[in-house]
C-alpha positions as CSV (number, residue, x, y, z in Angstrom):
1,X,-8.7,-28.8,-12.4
2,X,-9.0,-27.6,-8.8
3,X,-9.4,-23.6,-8.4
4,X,-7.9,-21.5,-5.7
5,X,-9.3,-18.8,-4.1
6,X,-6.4,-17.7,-2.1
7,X,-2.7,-16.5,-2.1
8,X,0.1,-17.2,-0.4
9,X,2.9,-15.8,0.6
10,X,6.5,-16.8,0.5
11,X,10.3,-15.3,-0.5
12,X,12.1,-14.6,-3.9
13,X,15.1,-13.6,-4.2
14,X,16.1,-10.6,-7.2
15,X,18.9,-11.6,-9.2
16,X,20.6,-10.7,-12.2
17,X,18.7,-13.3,-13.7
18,X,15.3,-12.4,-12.4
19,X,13.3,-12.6,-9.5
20,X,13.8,-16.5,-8.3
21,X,10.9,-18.0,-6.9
22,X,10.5,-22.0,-6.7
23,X,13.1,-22.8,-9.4
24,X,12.0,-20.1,-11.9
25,X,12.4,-16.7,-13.1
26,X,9.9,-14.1,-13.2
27,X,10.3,-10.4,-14.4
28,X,7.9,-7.6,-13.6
29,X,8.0,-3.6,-15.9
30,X,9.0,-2.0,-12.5
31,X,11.9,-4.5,-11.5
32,X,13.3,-3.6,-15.5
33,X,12.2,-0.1,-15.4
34,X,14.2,0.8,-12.3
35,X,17.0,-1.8,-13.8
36,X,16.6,-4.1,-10.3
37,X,18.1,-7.2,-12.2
38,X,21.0,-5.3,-13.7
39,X,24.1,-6.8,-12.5
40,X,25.7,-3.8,-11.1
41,X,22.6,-3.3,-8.7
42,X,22.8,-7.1,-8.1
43,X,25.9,-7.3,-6.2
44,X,24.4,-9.6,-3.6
45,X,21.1,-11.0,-3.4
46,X,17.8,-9.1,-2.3
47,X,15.0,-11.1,-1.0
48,X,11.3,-10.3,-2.1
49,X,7.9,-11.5,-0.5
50,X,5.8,-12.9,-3.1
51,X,2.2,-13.9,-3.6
52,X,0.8,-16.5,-5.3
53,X,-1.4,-19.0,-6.0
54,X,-0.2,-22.6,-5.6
55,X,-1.6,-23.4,-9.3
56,X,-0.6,-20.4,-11.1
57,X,3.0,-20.9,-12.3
58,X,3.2,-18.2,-15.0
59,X,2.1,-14.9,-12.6
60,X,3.6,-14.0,-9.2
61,X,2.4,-10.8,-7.1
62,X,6.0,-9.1,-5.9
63,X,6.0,-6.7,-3.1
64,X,8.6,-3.9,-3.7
65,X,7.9,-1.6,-1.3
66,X,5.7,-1.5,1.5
67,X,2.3,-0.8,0.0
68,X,3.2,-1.7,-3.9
69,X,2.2,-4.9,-5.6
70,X,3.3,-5.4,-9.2
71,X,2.3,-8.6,-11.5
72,X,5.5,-10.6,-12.1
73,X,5.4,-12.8,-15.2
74,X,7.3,-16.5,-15.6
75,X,10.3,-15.8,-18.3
76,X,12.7,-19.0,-17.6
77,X,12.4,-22.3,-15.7
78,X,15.7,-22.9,-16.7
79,X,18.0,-22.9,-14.1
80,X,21.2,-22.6,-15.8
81,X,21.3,-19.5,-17.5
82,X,24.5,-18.1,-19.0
83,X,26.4,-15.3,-18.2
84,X,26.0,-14.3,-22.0
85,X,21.8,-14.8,-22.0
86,X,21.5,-12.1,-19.1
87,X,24.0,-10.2,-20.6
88,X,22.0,-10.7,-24.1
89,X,18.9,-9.7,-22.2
90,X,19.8,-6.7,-20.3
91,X,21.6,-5.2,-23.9
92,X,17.6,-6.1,-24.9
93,X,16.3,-4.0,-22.4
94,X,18.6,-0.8,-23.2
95,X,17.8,-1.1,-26.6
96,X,14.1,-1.4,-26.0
97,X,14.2,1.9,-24.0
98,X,16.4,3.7,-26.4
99,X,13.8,2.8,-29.2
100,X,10.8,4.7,-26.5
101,X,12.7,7.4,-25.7
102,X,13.1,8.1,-29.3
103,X,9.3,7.6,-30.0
104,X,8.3,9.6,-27.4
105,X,10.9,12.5,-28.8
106,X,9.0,12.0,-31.8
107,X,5.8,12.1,-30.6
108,X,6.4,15.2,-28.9
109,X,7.7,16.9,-31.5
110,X,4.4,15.9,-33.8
111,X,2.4,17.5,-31.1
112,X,4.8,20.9,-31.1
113,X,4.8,21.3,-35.1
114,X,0.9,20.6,-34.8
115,X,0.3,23.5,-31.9
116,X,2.5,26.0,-34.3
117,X,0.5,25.0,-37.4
118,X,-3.0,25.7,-35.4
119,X,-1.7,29.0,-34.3
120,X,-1.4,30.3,-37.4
Protein backbone atom coordinates (compact mmCIF):
# COMPACT_ATOMS: atom_id res chain seq x y z
CA UNK A 1 0.00 0.00 0.00
CA UNK A 2 1.27 3.41 -1.01
CA UNK A 3 1.85 5.95 2.13
CA UNK A 4 1.11 9.59 2.21
CA UNK A 5 2.92 12.06 3.73
CA UNK A 6 0.72 14.95 3.10
CA UNK A 7 -2.76 16.48 3.54
CA UNK A 8 -5.07 18.09 1.53
CA UNK A 9 -7.45 20.32 1.79
CA UNK A 10 -10.97 20.47 0.55
CA UNK A 11 -14.88 21.45 1.67
CA UNK A 12 -17.54 19.59 3.93
CA UNK A 13 -20.46 20.56 4.48
CA UNK A 14 -22.21 20.16 8.36
CA UNK A 15 -25.44 18.65 8.32
CA UNK A 16 -27.90 17.19 10.46
CA UNK A 17 -26.54 14.07 9.38
CA UNK A 18 -22.93 14.83 9.94
CA UNK A 19 -20.17 16.53 8.41
CA UNK A 20 -20.34 15.41 4.51
CA UNK A 21 -17.21 14.99 2.98
CA UNK A 22 -16.85 12.76 -0.43
CA UNK A 23 -20.04 10.75 0.06
CA UNK A 24 -19.62 10.07 3.77
CA UNK A 25 -20.31 11.14 7.19
CA UNK A 26 -17.93 11.96 9.75
CA UNK A 27 -18.59 13.24 13.43
CA UNK A 28 -16.06 14.94 15.63
CA UNK A 29 -16.72 15.45 20.15
CA UNK A 30 -16.74 19.22 19.41
CA UNK A 31 -19.26 19.29 16.39
CA UNK A 32 -21.72 16.98 19.13
CA UNK A 33 -20.58 18.76 22.15
CA UNK A 34 -21.60 22.23 20.88
CA UNK A 35 -24.84 20.16 19.13
CA UNK A 36 -23.43 21.55 15.43
CA UNK A 37 -25.44 18.65 13.66
CA UNK A 38 -28.66 19.15 15.63
CA UNK A 39 -31.32 19.99 13.23
CA UNK A 40 -32.46 23.21 14.72
CA UNK A 41 -28.81 24.68 14.29
CA UNK A 42 -28.90 22.94 10.80
CA UNK A 43 -31.38 25.08 9.16
CA UNK A 44 -29.21 25.51 6.00
CA UNK A 45 -25.98 24.08 5.30
CA UNK A 46 -22.48 25.22 6.69
CA UNK A 47 -19.51 24.53 4.68
CA UNK A 48 -16.22 23.23 6.55
CA UNK A 49 -12.52 23.08 5.16
CA UNK A 50 -11.26 19.67 5.78
CA UNK A 51 -7.90 17.90 5.82
CA UNK A 52 -7.08 14.76 4.73
CA UNK A 53 -5.14 12.28 3.41
CA UNK A 54 -6.22 10.80 0.08
CA UNK A 55 -5.89 7.10 1.65
CA UNK A 56 -7.35 7.65 4.94
CA UNK A 57 -11.12 7.24 4.71
CA UNK A 58 -12.04 6.71 8.34
CA UNK A 59 -10.30 10.19 9.95
CA UNK A 60 -10.80 13.72 8.58
CA UNK A 61 -9.01 16.93 10.19
CA UNK A 62 -12.17 19.68 10.42
CA UNK A 63 -11.39 23.30 10.89
CA UNK A 64 -13.96 25.03 13.09
CA UNK A 65 -12.61 28.05 13.70
CA UNK A 66 -9.68 29.80 12.58
CA UNK A 67 -6.83 28.24 14.48
CA UNK A 68 -8.85 24.85 15.84
CA UNK A 69 -8.36 21.50 14.23
CA UNK A 70 -10.40 18.56 15.68
CA UNK A 71 -10.12 14.72 14.51
CA UNK A 72 -13.34 13.86 12.66
CA UNK A 73 -14.19 10.07 12.56
CA UNK A 74 -16.10 8.12 9.48
CA UNK A 75 -19.75 7.09 11.14
CA UNK A 76 -21.92 6.39 7.76
CA UNK A 77 -21.10 5.96 4.02
CA UNK A 78 -24.53 5.52 3.59
CA UNK A 79 -26.10 8.17 1.85
CA UNK A 80 -29.60 7.77 2.54
CA UNK A 81 -30.10 8.17 6.03
CA UNK A 82 -33.61 8.50 7.46
CA UNK A 83 -35.17 11.14 9.14
CA UNK A 84 -35.88 8.67 12.11
CA UNK A 85 -31.78 7.36 12.27
CA UNK A 86 -30.67 11.17 12.99
CA UNK A 87 -33.44 11.67 14.96
CA UNK A 88 -32.55 8.15 16.74
CA UNK A 89 -29.04 9.49 17.05
CA UNK A 90 -29.35 12.94 18.31
CA UNK A 91 -32.03 11.35 21.21
CA UNK A 92 -28.46 9.06 21.65
CA UNK A 93 -26.55 11.94 22.16
CA UNK A 94 -28.87 13.63 24.90
CA UNK A 95 -29.10 10.67 26.65
CA UNK A 96 -25.30 10.11 26.58
CA UNK A 97 -24.81 13.59 28.18
CA UNK A 98 -27.65 13.20 30.68
CA UNK A 99 -25.87 9.90 31.86
CA UNK A 100 -22.27 12.43 32.34
CA UNK A 101 -23.79 15.07 33.92
CA UNK A 102 -25.14 12.67 36.35
CA UNK A 103 -21.74 10.98 36.95
CA UNK A 104 -20.00 13.91 37.32
CA UNK A 105 -22.89 15.11 40.06
CA UNK A 106 -21.84 11.94 41.58
CA UNK A 107 -18.46 12.29 41.42
CA UNK A 108 -18.49 15.53 42.96
CA UNK A 109 -20.50 14.76 45.61
CA UNK A 110 -17.96 11.62 46.53
CA UNK A 111 -15.23 14.15 46.70
CA UNK A 112 -17.56 16.67 49.12
CA UNK A 113 -18.61 13.75 51.66
CA UNK A 114 -14.81 12.71 51.50
CA UNK A 115 -13.41 16.45 52.40
CA UNK A 116 -16.16 16.50 55.46
CA UNK A 117 -15.09 13.04 56.59
CA UNK A 118 -11.13 14.22 56.51
CA UNK A 119 -12.06 17.29 58.48
CA UNK A 120 -13.21 15.61 61.19
Amino acid sequence: MEQVDYLLLDEGVITSKGILFRDRFYSCPIAVKNQLFHPDHCMEDKRVDVLYEPLMKETILIKLEEWRLCYAYLISTDMKMSESDVEEYHAKIQVLKSNYKQLRKRKIQRIIISEDNSCS
